[in-house]
C-alpha positions, 0 to 999 in steps of 0.5 A: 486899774493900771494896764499890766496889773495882776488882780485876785478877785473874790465875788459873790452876786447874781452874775452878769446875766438876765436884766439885772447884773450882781458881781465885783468890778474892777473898772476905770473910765475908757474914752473911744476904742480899745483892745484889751487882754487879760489871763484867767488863771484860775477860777474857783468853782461856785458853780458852773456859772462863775465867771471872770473877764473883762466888762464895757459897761454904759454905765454902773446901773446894774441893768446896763446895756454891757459887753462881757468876754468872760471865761468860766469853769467849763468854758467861754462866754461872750455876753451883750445887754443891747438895751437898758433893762434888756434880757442878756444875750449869750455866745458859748464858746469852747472849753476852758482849760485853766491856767491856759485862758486868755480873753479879750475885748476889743471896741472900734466904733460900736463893735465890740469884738470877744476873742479867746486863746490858750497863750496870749498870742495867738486869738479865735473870735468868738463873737461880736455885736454892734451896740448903737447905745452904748456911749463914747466914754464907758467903764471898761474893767474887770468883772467876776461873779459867783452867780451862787447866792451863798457863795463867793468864787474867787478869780486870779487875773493876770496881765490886764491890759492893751493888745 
């Protein structure tokens, strides 16, 4: 993954929710703090649960402890697994109106921060947590996922990198 790069992902799998994780990921390793962006310019529509964004990751084990600022086809999601095999806890946030989406993820310390905006510019918090397990090096990337077993959604990120 190379900051600054335009990506179309097609995924199927089970989503990045409940205790067990089923999705593509475009990741590279990431040591210590970060705030990264990317638009979701489009996002075809498998379901009312497809999403596309940007996922920290403890590590590849699909019940990792993760961080997910995501956008779907209705709206924005910010998505925390606090322990490994845990249950997925879920912030909603407002609607998605593509190609207007952009999200972020920033990382100082144990916090992690999602935000959303409709330019690139100008942000809106959406949430945060605080995650004591997660280590100084993760992956850090891209996640897409249809969360419809028979189906792929397909998702085209663009501008992928720091703020």
């Amino acid at each position: 993954v190379t900051p600054g790069s335009d990506f179309n992902v097609t995924a199927g799998g089970a989503g990045i929710t409940n205790w067990s994780d089923g999705f593509r990921y475009i990741y590279q390793q990431q040591t210590g703090d970060f705030d990264v962006k990317v638009q979701v310019q489009s996002l075809t529509v498998a379901g009312n649960f497809s999403t596309a964004g940007i996922l920290a990751r403890a590590s590849l084990a699909a019940t990792s402890e993760d961080v997910y600022m995501s956008a779907s086809p209705v709206n924005y999601r910010f998505k925390h697994r606090d322990s490994n095999h845990a249950n997925t806890n879920i912030v909603e946030g407002g609607a998605a109106s593509y190609p207007n989406v952009w999200i972020r993820l920033s990382r100082v310390g144990n916090l992690f921060t999602g935000y959303t905006s409709s330019d690139g510019i100008h942000w809106t918090k959406l949430s945060s947590v605080t995650l004591n397990n997660m280590p100084t090096t993760i992956d850090l990337g891209l996640g897409v996922a249809s969360n419809v077993a028979n189906l792929t959604t397909t998702a085209q990120l663009r501008g992928y990198g720091n703020t």
